[in-house]
N, CA, C and O atoms as a GROMACS GRO file, in nm:
protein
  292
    1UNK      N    1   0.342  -0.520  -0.914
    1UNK     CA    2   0.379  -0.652  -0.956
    1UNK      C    3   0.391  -0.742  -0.833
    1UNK      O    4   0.463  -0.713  -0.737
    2UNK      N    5   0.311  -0.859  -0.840
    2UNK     CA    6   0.347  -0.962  -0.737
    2UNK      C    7   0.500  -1.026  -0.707
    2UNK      O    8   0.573  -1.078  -0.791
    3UNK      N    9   0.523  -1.011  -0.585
    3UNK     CA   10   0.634  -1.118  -0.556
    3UNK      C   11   0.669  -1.216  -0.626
    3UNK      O   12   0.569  -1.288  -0.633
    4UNK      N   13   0.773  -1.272  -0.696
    4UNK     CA   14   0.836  -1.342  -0.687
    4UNK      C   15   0.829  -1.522  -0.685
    4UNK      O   16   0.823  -1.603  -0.777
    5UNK      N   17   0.833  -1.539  -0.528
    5UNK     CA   18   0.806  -1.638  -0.432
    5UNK      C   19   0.692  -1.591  -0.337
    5UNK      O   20   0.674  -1.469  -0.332
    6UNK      N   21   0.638  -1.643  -0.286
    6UNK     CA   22   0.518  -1.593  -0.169
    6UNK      C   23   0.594  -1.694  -0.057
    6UNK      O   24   0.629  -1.812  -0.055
    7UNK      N   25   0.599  -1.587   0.026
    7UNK     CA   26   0.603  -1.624   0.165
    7UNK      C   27   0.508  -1.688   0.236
    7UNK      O   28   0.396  -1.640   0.257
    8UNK      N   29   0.556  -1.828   0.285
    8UNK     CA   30   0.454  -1.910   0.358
    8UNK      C   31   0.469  -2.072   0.276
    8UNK      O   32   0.473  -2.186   0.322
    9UNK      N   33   0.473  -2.022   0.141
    9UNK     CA   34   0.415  -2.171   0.044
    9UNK      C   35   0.583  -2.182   0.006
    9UNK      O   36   0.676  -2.101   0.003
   10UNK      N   37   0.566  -2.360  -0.027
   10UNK     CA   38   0.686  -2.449  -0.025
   10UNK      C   39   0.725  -2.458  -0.164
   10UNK      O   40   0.643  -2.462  -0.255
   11UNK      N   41   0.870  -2.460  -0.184
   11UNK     CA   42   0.906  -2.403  -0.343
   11UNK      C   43   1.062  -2.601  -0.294
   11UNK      O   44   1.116  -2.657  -0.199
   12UNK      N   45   1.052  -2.610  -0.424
   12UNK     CA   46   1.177  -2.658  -0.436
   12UNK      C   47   1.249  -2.608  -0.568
   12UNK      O   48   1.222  -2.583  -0.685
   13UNK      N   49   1.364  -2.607  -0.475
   13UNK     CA   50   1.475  -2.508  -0.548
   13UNK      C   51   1.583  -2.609  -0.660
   13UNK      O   52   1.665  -2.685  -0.609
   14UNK      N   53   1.572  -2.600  -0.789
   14UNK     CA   54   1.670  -2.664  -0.868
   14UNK      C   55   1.803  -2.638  -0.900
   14UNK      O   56   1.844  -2.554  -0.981
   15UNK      N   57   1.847  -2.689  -0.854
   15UNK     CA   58   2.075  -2.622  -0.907
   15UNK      C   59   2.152  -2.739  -0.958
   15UNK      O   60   2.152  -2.858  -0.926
   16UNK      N   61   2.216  -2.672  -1.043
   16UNK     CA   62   2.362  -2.761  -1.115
   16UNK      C   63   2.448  -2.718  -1.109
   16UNK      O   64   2.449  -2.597  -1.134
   17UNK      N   65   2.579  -2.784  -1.072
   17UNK     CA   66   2.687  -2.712  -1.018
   17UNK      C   67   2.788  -2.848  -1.036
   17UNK      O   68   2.789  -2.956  -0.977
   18UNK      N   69   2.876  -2.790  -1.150
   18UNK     CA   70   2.990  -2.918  -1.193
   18UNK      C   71   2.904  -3.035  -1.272
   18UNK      O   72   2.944  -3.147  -1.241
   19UNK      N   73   2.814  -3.035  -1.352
   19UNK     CA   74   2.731  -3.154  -1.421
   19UNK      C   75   2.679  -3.178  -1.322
   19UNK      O   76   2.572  -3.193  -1.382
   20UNK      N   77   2.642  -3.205  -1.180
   20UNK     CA   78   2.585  -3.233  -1.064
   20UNK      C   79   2.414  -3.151  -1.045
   20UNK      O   80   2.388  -3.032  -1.032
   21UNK      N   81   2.350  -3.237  -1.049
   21UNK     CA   82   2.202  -3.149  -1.047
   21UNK      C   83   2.170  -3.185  -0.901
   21UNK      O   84   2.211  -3.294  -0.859
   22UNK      N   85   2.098  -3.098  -0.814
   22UNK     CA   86   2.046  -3.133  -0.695
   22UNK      C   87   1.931  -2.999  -0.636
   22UNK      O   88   1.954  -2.879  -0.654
   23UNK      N   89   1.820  -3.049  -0.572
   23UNK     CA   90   1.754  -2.993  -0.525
   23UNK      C   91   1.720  -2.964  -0.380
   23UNK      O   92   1.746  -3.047  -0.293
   24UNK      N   93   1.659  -2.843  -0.351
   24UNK     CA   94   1.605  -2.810  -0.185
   24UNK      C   95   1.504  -2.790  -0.192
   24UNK      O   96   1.469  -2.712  -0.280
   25UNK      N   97   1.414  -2.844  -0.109
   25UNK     CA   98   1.239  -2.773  -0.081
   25UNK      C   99   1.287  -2.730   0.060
   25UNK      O  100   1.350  -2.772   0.157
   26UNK      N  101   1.229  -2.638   0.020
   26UNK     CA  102   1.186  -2.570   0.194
   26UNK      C  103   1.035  -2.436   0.183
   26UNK      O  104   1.008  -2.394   0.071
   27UNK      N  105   0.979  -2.400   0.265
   27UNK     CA  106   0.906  -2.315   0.270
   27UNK      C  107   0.973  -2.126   0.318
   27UNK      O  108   1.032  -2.076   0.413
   28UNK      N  109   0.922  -2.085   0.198
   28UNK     CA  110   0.974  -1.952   0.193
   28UNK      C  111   0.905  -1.826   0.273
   28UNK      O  112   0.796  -1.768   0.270
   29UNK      N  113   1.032  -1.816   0.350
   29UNK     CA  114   1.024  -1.731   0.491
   29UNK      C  115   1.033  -1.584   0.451
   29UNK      O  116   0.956  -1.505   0.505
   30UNK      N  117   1.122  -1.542   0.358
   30UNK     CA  118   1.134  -1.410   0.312
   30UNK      C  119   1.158  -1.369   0.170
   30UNK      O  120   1.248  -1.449   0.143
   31UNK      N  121   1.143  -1.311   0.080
   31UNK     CA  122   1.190  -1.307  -0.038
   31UNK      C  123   1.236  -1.150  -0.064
   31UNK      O  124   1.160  -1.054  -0.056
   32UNK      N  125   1.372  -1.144  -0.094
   32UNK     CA  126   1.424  -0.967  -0.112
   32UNK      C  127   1.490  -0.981  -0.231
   32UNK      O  128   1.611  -0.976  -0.210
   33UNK      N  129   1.468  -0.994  -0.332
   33UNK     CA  130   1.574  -1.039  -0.500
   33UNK      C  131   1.680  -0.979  -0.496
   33UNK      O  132   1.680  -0.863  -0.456
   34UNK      N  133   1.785  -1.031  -0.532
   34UNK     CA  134   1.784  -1.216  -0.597
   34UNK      C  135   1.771  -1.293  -0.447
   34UNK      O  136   1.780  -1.416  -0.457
   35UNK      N  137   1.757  -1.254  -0.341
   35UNK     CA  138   1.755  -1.354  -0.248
   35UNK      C  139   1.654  -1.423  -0.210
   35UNK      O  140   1.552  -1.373  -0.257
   36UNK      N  141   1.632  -1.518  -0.145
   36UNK     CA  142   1.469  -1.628  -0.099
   36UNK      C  143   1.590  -1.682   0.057
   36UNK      O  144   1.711  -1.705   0.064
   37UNK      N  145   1.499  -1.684   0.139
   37UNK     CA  146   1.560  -1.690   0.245
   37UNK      C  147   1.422  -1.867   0.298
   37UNK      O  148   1.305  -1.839   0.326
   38UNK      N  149   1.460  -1.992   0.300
   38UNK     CA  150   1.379  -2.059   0.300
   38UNK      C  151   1.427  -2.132   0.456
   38UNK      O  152   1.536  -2.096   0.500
   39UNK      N  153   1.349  -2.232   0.537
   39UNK     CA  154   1.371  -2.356   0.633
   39UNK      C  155   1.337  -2.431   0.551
   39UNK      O  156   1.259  -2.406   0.458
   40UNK      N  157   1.393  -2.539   0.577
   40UNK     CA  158   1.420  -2.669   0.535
   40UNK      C  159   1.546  -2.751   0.638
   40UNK      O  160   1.663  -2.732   0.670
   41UNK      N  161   1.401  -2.879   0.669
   41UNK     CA  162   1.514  -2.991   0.765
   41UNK      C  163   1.559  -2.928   0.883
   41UNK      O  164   1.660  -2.966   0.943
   42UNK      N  165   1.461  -2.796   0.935
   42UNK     CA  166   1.496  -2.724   1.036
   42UNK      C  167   1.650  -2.616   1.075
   42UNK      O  168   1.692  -2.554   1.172
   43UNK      N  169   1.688  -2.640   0.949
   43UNK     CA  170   1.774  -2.528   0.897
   43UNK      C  171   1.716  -2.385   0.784
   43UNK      O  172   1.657  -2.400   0.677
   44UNK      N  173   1.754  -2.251   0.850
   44UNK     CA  174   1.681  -2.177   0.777
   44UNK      C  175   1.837  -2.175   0.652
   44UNK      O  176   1.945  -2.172   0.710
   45UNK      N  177   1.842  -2.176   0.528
   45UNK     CA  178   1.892  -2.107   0.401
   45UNK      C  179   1.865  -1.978   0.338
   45UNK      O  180   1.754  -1.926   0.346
   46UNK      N  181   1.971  -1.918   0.270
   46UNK     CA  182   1.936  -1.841   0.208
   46UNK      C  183   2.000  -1.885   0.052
   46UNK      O  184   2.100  -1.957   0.053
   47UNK      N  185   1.952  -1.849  -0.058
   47UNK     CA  186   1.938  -1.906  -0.199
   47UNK      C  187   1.949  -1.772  -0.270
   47UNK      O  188   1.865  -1.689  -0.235
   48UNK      N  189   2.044  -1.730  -0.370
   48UNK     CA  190   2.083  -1.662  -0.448
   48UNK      C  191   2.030  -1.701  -0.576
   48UNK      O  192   2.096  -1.776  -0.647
   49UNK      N  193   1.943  -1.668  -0.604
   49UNK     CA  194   1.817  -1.652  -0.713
   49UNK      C  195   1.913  -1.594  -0.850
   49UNK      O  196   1.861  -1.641  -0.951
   50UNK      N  197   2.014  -1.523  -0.881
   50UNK     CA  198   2.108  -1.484  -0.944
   50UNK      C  199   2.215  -1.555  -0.965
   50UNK      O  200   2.294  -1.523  -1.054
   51UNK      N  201   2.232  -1.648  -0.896
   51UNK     CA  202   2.348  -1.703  -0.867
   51UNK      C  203   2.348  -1.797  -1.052
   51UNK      O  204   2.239  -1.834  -1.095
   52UNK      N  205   2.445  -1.818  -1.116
   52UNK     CA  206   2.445  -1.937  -1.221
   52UNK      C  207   2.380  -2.075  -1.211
   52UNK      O  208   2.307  -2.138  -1.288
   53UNK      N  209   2.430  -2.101  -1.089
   53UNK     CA  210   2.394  -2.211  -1.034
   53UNK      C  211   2.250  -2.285  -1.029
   53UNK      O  212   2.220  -2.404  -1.035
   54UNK      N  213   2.186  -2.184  -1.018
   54UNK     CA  214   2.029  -2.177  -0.977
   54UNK      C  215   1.960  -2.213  -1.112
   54UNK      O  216   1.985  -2.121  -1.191
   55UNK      N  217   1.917  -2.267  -1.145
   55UNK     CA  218   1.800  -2.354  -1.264
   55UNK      C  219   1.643  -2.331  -1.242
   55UNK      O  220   1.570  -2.320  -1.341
   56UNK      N  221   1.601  -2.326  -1.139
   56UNK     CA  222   1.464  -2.298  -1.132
   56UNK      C  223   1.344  -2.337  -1.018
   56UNK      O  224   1.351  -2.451  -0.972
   57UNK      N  225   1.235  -2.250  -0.970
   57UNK     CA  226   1.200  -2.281  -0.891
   57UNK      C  227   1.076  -2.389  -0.877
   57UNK      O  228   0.995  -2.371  -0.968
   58UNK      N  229   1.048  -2.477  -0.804
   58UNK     CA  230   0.867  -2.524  -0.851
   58UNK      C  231   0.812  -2.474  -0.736
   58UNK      O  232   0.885  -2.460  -0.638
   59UNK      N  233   0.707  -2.448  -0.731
   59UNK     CA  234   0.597  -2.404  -0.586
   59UNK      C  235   0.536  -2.532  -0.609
   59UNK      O  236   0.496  -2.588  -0.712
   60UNK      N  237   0.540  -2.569  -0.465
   60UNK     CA  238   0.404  -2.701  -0.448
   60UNK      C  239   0.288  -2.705  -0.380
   60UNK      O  240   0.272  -2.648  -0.272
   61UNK      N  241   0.199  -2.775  -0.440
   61UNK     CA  242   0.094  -2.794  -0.411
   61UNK      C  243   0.069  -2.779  -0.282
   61UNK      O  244   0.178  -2.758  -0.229
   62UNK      N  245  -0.050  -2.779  -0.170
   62UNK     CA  246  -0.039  -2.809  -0.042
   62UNK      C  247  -0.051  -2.926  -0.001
   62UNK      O  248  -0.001  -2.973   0.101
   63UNK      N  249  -0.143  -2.999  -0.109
   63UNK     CA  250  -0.179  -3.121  -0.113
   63UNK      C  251  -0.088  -3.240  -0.132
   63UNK      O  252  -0.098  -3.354  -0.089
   64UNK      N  253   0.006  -3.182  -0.210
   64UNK     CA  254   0.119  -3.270  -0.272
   64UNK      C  255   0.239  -3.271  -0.165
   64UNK      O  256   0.264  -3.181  -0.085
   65UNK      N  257   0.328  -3.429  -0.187
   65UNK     CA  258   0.401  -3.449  -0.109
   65UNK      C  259   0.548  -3.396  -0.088
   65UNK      O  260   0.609  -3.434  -0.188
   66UNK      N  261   0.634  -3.327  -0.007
   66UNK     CA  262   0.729  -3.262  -0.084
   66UNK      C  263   0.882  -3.385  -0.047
   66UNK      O  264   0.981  -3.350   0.017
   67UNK      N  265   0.868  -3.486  -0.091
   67UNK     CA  266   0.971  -3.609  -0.175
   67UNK      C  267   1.032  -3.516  -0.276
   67UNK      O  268   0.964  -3.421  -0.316
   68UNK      N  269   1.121  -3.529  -0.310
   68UNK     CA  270   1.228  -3.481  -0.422
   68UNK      C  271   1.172  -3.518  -0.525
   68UNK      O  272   1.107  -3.620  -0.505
   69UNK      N  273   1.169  -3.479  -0.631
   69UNK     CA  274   1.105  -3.485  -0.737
   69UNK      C  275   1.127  -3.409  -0.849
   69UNK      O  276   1.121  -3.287  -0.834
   70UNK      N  277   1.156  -3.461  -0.980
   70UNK     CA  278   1.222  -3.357  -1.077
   70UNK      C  279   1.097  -3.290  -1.153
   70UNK      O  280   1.001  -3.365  -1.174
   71UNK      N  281   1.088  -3.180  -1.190
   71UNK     CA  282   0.992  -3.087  -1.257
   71UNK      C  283   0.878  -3.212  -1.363
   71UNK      O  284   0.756  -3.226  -1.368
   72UNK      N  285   0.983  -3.278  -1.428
   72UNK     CA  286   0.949  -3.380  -1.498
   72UNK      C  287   0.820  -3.521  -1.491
   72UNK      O  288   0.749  -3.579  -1.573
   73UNK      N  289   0.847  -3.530  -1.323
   73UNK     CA  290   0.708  -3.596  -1.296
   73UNK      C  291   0.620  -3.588  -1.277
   73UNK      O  292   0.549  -3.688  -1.266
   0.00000   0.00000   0.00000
């Protein structure tokens, strides 16, 4: 079975936490489930894929710009 996330290509990450929705793109450096270990803004993260919090991932394009953007547009 394929990974997950692929290492290398840029995912933004969706979470809600308190009615509060907010997102991270970064490009994914490692993936070990439930974890994704991403940089972004020159900070590396790590993201609990299990966590409640967590809503869902998008992979983006290469072509496409990574601006915040809800699944929706």
């Amino acid at each position: 079975m394929a990974a997950l996330f692929e290492e290398g290509r840029t995912y933004t990450f969706f979470f809600t936490r308190g009615g509060e929705d907010f997102s991270i793109t970064g490009e994914v450096l490692l993936y070990e489930a439930p974890l994704v270990k991403i940089e972004t803004e020159g900070l590396v993260r790590v993201i609990n894929c299990s966590s409640s919090y967590f809503v869902e991932a998008v992979a983006r394009r290469e072509d496409e710009d990574t601006e915040k953007k809800s699944p929706a547009e």
